[in-house]
Chimera marker file (.cmm) of the C-alpha trace (Angstrom):
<marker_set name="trace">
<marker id="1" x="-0.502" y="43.209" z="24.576" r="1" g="1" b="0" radius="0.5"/>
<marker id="2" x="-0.749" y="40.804" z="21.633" r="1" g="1" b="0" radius="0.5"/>
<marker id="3" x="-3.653" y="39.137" z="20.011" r="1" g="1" b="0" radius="0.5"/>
<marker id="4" x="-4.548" y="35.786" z="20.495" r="1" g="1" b="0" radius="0.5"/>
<marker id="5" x="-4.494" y="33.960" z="16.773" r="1" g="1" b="0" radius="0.5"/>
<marker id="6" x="-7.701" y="32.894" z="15.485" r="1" g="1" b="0" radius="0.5"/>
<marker id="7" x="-7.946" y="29.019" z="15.765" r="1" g="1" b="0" radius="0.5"/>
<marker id="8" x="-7.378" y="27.147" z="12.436" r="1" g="1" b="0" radius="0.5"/>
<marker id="9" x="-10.458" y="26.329" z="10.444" r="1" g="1" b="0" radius="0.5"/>
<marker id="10" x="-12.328" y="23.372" z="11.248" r="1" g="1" b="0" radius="0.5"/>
<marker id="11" x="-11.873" y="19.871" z="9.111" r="1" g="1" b="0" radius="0.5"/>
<marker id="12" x="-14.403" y="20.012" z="5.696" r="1" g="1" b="0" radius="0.5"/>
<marker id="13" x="-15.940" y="16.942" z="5.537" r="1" g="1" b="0" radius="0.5"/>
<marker id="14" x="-14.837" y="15.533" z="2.015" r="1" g="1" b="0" radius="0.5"/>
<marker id="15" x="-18.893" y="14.773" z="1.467" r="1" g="1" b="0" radius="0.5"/>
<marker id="16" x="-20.887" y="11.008" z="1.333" r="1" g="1" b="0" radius="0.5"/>
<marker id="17" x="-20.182" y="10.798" z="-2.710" r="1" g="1" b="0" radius="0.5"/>
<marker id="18" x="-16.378" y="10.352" z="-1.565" r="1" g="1" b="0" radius="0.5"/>
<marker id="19" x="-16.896" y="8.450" z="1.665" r="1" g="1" b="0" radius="0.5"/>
<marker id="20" x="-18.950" y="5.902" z="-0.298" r="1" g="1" b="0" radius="0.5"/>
<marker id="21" x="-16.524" y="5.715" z="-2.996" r="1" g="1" b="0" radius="0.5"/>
<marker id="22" x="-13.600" y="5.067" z="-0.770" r="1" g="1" b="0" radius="0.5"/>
<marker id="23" x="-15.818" y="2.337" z="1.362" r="1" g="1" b="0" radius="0.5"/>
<marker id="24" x="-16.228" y="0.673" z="-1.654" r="1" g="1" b="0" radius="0.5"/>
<marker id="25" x="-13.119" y="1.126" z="-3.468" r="1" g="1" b="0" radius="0.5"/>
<marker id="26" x="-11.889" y="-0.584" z="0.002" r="1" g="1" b="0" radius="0.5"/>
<marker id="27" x="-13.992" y="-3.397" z="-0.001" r="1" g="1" b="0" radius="0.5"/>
<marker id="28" x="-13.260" y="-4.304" z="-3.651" r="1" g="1" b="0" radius="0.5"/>
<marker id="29" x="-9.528" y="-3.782" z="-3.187" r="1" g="1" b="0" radius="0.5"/>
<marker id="30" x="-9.320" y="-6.062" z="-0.347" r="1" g="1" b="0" radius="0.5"/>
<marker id="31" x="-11.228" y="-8.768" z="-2.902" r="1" g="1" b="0" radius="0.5"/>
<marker id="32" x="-8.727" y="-8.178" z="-5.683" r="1" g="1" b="0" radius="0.5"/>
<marker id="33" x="-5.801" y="-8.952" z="-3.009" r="1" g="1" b="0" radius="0.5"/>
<marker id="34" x="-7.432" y="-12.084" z="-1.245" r="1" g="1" b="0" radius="0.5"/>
<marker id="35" x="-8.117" y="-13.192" z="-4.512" r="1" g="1" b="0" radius="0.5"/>
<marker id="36" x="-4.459" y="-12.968" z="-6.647" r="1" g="1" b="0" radius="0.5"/>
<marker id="37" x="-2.758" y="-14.150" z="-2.986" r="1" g="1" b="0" radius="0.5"/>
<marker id="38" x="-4.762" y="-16.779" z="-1.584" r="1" g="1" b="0" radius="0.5"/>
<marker id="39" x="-3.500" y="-19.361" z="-3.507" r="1" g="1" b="0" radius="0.5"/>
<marker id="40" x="0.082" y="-18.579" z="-3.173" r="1" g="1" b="0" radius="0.5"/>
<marker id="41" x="0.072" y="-20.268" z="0.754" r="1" g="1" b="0" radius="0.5"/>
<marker id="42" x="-0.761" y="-23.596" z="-1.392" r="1" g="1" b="0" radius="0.5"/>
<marker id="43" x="2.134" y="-23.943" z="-3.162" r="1" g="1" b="0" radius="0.5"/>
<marker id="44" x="4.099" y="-24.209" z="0.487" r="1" g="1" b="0" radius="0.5"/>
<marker id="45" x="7.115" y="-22.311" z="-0.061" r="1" g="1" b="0" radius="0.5"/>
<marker id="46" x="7.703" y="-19.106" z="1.706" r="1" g="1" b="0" radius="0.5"/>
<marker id="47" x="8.890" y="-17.496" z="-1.572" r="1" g="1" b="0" radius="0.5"/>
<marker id="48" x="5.878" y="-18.108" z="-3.326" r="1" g="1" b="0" radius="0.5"/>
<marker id="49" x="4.268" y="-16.048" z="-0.873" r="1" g="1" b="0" radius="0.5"/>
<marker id="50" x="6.799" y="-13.130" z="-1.062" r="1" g="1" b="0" radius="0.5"/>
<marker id="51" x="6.693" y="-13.271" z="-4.697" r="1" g="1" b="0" radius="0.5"/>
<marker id="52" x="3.073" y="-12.599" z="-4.787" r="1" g="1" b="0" radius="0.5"/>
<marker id="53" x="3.116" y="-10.038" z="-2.455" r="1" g="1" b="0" radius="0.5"/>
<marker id="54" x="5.742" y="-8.276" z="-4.007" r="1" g="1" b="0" radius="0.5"/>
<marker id="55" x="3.689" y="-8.481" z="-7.277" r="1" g="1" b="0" radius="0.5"/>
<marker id="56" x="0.109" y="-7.302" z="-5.518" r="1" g="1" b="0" radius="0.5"/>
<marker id="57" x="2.237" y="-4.367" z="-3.761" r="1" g="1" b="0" radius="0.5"/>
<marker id="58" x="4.588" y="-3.677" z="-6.767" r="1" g="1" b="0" radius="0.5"/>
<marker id="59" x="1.472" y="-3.316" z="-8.828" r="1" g="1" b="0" radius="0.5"/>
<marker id="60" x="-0.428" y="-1.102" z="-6.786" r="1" g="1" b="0" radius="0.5"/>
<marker id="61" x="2.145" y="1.309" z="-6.252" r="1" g="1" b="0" radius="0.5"/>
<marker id="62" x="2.443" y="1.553" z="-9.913" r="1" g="1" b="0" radius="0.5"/>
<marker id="63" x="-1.306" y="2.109" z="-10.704" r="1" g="1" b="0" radius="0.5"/>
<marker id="64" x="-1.498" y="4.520" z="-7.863" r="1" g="1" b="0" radius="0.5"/>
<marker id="65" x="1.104" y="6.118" z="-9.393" r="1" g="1" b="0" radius="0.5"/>
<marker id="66" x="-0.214" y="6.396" z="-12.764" r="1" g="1" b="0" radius="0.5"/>
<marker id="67" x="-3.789" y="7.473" z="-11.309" r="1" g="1" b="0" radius="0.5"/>
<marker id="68" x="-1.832" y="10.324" z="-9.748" r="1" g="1" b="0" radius="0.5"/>
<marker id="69" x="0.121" y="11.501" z="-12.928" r="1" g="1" b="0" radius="0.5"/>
<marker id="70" x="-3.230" y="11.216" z="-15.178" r="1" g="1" b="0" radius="0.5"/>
<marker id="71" x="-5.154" y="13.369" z="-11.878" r="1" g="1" b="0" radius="0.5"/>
<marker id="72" x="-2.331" y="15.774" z="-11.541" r="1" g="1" b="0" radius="0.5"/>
<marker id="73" x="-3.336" y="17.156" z="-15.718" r="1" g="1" b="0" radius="0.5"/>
<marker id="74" x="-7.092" y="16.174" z="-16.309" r="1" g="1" b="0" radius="0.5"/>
<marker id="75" x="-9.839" y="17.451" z="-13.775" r="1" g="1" b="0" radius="0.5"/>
<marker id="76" x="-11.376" y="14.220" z="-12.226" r="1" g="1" b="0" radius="0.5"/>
<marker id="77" x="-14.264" y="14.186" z="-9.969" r="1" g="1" b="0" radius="0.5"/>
<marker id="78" x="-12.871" y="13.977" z="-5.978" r="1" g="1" b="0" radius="0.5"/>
<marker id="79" x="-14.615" y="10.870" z="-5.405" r="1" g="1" b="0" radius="0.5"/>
<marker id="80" x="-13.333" y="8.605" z="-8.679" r="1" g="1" b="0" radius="0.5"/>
<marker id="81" x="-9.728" y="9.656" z="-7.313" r="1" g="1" b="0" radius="0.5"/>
<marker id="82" x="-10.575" y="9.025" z="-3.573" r="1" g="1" b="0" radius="0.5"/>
<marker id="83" x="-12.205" y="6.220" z="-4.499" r="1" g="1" b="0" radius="0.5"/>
<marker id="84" x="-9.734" y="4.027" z="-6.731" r="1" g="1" b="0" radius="0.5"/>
<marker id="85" x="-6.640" y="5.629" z="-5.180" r="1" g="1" b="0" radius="0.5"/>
<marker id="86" x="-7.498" y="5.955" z="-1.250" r="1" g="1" b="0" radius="0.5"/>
<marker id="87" x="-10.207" y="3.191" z="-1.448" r="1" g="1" b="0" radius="0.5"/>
<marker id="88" x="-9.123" y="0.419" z="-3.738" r="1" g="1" b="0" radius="0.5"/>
<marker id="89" x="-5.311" y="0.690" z="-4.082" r="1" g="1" b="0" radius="0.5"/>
<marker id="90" x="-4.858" y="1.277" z="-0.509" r="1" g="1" b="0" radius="0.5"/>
<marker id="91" x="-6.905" y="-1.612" z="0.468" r="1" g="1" b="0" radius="0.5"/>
<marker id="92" x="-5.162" y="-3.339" z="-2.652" r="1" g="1" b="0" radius="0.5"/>
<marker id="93" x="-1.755" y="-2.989" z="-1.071" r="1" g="1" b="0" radius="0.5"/>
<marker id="94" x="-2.529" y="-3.098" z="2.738" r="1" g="1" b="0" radius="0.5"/>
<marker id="95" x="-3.457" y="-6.491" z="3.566" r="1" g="1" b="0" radius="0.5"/>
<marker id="96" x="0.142" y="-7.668" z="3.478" r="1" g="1" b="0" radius="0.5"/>
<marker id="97" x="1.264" y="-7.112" z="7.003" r="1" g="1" b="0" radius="0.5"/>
<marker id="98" x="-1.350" y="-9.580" z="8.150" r="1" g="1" b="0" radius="0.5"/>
<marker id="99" x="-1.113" y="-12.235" z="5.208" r="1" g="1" b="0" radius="0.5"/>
<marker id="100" x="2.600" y="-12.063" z="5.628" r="1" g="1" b="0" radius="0.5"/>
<marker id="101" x="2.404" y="-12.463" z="9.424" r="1" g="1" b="0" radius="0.5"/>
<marker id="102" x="0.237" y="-15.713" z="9.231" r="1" g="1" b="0" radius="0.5"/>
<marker id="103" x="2.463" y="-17.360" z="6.266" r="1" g="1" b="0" radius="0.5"/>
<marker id="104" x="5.944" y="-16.490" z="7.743" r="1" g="1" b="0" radius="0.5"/>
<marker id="105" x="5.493" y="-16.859" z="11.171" r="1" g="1" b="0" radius="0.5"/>
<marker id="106" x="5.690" y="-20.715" z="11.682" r="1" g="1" b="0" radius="0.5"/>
<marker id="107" x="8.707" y="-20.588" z="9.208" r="1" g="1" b="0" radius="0.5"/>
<marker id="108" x="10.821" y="-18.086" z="10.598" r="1" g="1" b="0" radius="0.5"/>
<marker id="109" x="10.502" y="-19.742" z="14.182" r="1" g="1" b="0" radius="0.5"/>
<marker id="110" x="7.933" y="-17.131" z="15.728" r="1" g="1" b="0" radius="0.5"/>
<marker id="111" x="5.360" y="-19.385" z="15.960" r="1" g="1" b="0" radius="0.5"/>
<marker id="112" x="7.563" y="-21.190" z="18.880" r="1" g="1" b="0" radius="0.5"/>
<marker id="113" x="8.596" y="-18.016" z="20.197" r="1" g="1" b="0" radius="0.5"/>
<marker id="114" x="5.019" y="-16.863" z="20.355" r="1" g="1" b="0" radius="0.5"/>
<marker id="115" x="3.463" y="-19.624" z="22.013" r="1" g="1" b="0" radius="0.5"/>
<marker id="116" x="6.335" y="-20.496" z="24.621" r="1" g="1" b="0" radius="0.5"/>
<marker id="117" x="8.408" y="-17.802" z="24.666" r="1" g="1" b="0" radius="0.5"/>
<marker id="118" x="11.654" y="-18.775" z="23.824" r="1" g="1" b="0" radius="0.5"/>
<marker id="119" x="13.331" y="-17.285" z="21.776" r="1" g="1" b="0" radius="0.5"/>
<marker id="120" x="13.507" y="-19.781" z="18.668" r="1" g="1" b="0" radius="0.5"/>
<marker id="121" x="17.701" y="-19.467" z="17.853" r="1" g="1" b="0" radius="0.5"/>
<marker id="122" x="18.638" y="-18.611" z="14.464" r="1" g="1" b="0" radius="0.5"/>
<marker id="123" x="15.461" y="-19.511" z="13.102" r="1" g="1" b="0" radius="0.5"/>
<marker id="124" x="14.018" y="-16.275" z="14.522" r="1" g="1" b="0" radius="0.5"/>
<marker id="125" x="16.846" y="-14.213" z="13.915" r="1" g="1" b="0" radius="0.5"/>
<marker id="126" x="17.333" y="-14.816" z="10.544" r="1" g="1" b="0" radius="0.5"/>
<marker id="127" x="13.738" y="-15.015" z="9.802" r="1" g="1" b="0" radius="0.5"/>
<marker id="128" x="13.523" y="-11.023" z="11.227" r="1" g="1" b="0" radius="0.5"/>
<marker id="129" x="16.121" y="-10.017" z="9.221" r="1" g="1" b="0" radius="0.5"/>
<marker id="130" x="14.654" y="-11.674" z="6.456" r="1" g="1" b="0" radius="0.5"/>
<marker id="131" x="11.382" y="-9.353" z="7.387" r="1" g="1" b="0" radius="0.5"/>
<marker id="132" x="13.345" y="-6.112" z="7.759" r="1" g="1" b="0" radius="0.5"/>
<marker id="133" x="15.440" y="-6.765" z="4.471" r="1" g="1" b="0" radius="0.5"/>
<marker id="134" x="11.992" y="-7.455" z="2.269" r="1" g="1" b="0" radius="0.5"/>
<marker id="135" x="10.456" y="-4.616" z="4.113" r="1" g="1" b="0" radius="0.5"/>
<marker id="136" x="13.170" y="-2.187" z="2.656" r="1" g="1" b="0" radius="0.5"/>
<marker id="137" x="13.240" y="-3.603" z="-0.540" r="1" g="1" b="0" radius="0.5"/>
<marker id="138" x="9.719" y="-3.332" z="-0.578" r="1" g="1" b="0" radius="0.5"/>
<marker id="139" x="9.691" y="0.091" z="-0.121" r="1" g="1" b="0" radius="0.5"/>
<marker id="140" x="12.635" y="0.833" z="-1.940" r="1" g="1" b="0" radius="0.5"/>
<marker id="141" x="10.700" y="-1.149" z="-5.161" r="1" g="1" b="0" radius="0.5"/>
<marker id="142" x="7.324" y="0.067" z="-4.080" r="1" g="1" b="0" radius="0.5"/>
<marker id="143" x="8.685" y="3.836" z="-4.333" r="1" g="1" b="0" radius="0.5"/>
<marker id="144" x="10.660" y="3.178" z="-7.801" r="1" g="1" b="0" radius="0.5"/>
<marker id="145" x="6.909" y="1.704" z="-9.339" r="1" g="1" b="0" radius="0.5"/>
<marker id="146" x="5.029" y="4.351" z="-7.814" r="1" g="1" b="0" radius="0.5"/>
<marker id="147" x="7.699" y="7.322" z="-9.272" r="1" g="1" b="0" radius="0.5"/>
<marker id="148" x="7.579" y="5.384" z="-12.735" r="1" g="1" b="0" radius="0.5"/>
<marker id="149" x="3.560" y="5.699" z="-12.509" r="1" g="1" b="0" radius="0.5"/>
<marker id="150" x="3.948" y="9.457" z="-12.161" r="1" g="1" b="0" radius="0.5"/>
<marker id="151" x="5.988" y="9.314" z="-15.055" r="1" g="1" b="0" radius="0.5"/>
<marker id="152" x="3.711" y="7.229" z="-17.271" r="1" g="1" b="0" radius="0.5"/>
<marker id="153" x="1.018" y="9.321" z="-16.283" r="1" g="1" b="0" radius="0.5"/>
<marker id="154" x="2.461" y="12.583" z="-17.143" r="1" g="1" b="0" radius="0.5"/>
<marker id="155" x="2.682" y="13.914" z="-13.693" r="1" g="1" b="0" radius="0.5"/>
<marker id="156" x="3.072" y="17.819" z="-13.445" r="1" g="1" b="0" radius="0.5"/>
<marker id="157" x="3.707" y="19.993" z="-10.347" r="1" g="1" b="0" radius="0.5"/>
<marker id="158" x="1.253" y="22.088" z="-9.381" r="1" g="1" b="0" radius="0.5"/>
<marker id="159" x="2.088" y="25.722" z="-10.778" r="1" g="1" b="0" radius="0.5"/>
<marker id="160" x="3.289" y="23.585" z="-14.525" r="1" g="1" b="0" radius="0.5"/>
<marker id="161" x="0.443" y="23.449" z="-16.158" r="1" g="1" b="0" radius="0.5"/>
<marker id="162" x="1.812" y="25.411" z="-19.020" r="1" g="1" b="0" radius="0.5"/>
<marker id="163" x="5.932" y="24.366" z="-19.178" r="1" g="1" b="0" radius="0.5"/>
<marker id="164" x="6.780" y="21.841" z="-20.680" r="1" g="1" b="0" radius="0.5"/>
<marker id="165" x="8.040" y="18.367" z="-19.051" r="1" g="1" b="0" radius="0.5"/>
<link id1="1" id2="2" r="1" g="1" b="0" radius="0.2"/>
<link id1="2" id2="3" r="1" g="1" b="0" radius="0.2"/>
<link id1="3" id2="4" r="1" g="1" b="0" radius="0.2"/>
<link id1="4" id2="5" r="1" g="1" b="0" radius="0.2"/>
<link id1="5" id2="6" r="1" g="1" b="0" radius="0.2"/>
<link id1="6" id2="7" r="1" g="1" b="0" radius="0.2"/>
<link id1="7" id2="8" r="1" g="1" b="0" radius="0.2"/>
<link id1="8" id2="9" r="1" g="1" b="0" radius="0.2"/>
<link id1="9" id2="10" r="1" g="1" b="0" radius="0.2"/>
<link id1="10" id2="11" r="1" g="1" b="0" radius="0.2"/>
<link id1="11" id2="12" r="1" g="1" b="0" radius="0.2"/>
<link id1="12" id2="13" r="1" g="1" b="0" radius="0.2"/>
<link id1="13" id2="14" r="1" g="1" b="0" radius="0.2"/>
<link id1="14" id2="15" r="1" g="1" b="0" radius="0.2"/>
<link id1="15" id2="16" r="1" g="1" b="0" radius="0.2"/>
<link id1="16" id2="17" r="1" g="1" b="0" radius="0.2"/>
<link id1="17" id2="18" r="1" g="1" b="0" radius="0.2"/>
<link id1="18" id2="19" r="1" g="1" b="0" radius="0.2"/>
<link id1="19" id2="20" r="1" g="1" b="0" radius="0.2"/>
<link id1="20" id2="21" r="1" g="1" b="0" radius="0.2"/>
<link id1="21" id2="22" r="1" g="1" b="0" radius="0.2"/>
<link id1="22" id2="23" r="1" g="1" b="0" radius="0.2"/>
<link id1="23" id2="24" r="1" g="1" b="0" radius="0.2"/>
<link id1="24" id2="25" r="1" g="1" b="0" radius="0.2"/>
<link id1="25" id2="26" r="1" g="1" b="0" radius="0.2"/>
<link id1="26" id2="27" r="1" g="1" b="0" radius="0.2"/>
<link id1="27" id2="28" r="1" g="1" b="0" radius="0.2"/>
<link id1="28" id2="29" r="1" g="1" b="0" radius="0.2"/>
<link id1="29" id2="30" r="1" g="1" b="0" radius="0.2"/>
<link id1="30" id2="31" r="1" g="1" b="0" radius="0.2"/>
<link id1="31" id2="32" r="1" g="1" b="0" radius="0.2"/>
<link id1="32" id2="33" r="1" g="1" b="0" radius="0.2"/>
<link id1="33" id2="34" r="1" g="1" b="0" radius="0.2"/>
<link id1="34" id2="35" r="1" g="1" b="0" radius="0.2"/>
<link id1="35" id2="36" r="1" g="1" b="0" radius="0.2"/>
<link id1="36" id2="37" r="1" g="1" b="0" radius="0.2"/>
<link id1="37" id2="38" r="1" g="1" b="0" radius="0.2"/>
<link id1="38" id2="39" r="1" g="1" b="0" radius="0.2"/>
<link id1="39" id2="40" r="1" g="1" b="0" radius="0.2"/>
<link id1="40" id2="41" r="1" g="1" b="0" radius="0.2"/>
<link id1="41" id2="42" r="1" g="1" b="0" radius="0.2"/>
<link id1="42" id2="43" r="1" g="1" b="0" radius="0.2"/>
<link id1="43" id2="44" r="1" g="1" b="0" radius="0.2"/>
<link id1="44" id2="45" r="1" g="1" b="0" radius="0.2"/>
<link id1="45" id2="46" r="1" g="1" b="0" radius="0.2"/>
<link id1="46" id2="47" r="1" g="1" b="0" radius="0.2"/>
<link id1="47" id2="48" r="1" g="1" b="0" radius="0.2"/>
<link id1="48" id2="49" r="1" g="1" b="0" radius="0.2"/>
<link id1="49" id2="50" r="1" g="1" b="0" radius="0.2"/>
<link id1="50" id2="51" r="1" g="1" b="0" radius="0.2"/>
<link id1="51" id2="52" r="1" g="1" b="0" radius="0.2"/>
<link id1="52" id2="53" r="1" g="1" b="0" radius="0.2"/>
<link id1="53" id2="54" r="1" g="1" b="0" radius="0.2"/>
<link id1="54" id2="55" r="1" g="1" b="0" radius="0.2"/>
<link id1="55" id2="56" r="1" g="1" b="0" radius="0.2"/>
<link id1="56" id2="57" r="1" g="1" b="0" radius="0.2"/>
<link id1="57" id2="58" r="1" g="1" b="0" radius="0.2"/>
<link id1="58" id2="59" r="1" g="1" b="0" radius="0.2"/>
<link id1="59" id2="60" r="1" g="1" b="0" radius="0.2"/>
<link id1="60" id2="61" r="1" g="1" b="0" radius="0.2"/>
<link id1="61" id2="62" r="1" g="1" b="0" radius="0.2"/>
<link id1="62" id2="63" r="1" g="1" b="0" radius="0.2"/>
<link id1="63" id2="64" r="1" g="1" b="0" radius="0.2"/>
<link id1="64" id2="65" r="1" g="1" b="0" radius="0.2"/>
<link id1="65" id2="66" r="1" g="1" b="0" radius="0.2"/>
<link id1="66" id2="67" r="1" g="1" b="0" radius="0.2"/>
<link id1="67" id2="68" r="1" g="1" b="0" radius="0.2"/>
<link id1="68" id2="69" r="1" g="1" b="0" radius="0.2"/>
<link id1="69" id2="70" r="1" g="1" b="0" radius="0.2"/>
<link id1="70" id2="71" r="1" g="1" b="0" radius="0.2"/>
<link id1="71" id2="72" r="1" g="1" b="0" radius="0.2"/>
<link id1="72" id2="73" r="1" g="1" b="0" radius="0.2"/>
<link id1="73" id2="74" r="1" g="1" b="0" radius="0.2"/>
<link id1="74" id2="75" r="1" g="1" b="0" radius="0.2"/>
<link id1="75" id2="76" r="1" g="1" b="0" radius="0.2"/>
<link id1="76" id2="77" r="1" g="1" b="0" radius="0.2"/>
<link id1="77" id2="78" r="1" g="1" b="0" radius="0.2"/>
<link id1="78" id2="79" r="1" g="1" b="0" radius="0.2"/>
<link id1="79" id2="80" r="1" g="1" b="0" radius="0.2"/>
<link id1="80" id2="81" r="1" g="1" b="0" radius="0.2"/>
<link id1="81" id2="82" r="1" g="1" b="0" radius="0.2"/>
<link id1="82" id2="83" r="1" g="1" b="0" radius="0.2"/>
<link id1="83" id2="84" r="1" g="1" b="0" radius="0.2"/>
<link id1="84" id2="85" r="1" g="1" b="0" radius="0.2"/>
<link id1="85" id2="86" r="1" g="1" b="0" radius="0.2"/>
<link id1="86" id2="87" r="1" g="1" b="0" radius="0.2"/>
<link id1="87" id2="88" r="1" g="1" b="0" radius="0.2"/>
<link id1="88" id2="89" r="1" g="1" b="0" radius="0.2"/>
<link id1="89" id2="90" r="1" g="1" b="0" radius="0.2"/>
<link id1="90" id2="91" r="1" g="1" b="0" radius="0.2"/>
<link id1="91" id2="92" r="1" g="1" b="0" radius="0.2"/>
<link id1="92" id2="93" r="1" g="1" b="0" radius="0.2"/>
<link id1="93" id2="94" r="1" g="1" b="0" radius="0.2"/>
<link id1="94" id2="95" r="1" g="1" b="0" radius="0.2"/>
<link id1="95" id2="96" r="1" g="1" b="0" radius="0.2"/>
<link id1="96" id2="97" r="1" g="1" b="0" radius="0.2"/>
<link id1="97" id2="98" r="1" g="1" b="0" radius="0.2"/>
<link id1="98" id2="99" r="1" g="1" b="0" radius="0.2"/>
<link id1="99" id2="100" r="1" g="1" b="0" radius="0.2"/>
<link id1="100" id2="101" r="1" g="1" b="0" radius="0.2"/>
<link id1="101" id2="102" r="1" g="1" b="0" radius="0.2"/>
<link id1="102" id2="103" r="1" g="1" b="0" radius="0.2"/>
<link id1="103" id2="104" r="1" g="1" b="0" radius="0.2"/>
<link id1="104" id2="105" r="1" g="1" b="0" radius="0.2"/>
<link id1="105" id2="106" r="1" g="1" b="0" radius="0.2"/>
<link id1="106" id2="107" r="1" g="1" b="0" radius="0.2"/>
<link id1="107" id2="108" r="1" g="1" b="0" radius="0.2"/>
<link id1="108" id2="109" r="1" g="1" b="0" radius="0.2"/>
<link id1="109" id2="110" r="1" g="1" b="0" radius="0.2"/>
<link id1="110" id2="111" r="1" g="1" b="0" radius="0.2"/>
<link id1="111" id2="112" r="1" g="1" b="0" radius="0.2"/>
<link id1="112" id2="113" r="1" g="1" b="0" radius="0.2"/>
<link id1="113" id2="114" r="1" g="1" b="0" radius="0.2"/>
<link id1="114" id2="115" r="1" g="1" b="0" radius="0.2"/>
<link id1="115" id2="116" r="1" g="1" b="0" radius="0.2"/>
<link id1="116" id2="117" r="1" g="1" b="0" radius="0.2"/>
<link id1="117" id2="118" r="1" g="1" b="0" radius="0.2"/>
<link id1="118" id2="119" r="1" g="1" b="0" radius="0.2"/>
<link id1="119" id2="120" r="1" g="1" b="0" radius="0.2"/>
<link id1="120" id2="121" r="1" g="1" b="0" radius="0.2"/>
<link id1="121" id2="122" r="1" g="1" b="0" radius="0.2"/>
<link id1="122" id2="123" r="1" g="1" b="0" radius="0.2"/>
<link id1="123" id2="124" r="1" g="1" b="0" radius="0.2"/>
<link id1="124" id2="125" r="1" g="1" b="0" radius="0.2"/>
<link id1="125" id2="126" r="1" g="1" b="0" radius="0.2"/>
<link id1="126" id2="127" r="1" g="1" b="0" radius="0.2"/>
<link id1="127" id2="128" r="1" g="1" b="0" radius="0.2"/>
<link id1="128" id2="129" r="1" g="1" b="0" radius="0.2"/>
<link id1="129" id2="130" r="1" g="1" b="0" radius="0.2"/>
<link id1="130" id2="131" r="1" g="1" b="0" radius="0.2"/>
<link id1="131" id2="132" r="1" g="1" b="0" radius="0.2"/>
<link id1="132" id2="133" r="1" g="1" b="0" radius="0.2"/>
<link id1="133" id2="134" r="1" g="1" b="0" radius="0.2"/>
<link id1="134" id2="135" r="1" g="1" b="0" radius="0.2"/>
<link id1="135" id2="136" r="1" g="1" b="0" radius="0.2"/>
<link id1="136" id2="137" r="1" g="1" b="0" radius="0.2"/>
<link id1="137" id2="138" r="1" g="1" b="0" radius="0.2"/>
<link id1="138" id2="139" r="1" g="1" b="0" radius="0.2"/>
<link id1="139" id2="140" r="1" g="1" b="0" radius="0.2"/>
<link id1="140" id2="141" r="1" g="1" b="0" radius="0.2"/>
<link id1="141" id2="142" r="1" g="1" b="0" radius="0.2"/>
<link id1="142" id2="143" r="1" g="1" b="0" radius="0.2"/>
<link id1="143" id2="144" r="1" g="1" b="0" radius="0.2"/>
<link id1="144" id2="145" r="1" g="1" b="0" radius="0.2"/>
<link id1="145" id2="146" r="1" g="1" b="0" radius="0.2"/>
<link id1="146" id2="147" r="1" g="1" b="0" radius="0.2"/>
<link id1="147" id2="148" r="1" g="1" b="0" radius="0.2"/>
<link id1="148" id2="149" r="1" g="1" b="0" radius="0.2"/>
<link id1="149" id2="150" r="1" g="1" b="0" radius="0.2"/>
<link id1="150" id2="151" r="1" g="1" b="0" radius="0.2"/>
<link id1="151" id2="152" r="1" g="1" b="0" radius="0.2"/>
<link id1="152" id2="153" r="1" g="1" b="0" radius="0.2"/>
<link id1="153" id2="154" r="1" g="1" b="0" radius="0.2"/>
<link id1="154" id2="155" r="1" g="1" b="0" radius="0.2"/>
<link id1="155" id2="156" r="1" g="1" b="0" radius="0.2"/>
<link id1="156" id2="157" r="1" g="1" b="0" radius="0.2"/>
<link id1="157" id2="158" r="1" g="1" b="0" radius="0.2"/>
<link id1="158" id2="159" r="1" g="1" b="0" radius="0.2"/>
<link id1="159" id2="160" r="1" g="1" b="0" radius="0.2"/>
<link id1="160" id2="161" r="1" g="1" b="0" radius="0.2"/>
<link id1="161" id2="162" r="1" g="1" b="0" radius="0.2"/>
<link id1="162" id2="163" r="1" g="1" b="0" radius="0.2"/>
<link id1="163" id2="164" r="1" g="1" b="0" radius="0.2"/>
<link id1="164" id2="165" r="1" g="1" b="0" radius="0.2"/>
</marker_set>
């Protein structure tokens, strides 16, 4: 006869000093985005848009990056790191998908496609491979800033505390 397993531990709630730091870590972050891409759509080029994108989303992954590095060898409270990492960063670099939905659409030919259902030609095709190719190079770049954060920040392993890098 064999024992049942114990069932795993239940969730610890991270506590309200990090909930309320990543609320408004969030909120901020998603003001620092609107802010530095609003007034790309003005300019009326679709690259204008990208460009700023690329440069809210490039940034962020760098910072968070950095933030990690400088967490992984100094002991910071949970909430600052929750806060400006989870809360503002994330928020920081998030908004894209819908900002980038709303300026590309009408160019690529989905705006068509959405409202009659055909399916738009080479307009749409070439504007969704446009979308897939800056999607990988997004996340291509977005991984490169982040690992050069780490860097910049001194990232160690945990179990390195005492080598050296």
């Amino acid at each position: 006869m064999t024992a049942v397993p114990p069932p795993p531990p239940a969730p610890r709630h991270p506590g309200w000093a990090v909930v309320g730091a990543v609320a408004a870590g969030g909120a901020l972050g998603t003001l620092l985005r609107w802010l530095l891409v609003a007034p790309a759509p003005e300019s009326g080029t679709p690259v204008a848009q990208w460009v700023s994108l690329g440069i809210v989303n490039l940034s962020g992954s760098l910072v968070l990056g950095l933030l990690l590095g400088v967490a992984s060898r100094r002991e910071l409270p949970r909430w600052f790191v929750a806060g400006l990492g989870t809360g503002l960063l994330g928020a920081y670099t998030s908004l894209s998908a819908v900002v980038l939905a709303a300026s590309v659409a009408p160019v690529a030919g989905l705006g068509d496609f959405i409202r009659t259902g055909s399916p738009g030609g080479w307009p749409l095709v070439a504007g969704l491979a446009g979308t897939l190719l800056a999607l990988a190079a997004g996340a291509a770049l977005g991984t490169m800033a982040a690992a050069a954060g780490l860097r910049l920040g001194g990232y160690r392993a945990p179990g390195t505390a005492g080598r050296a890098p």
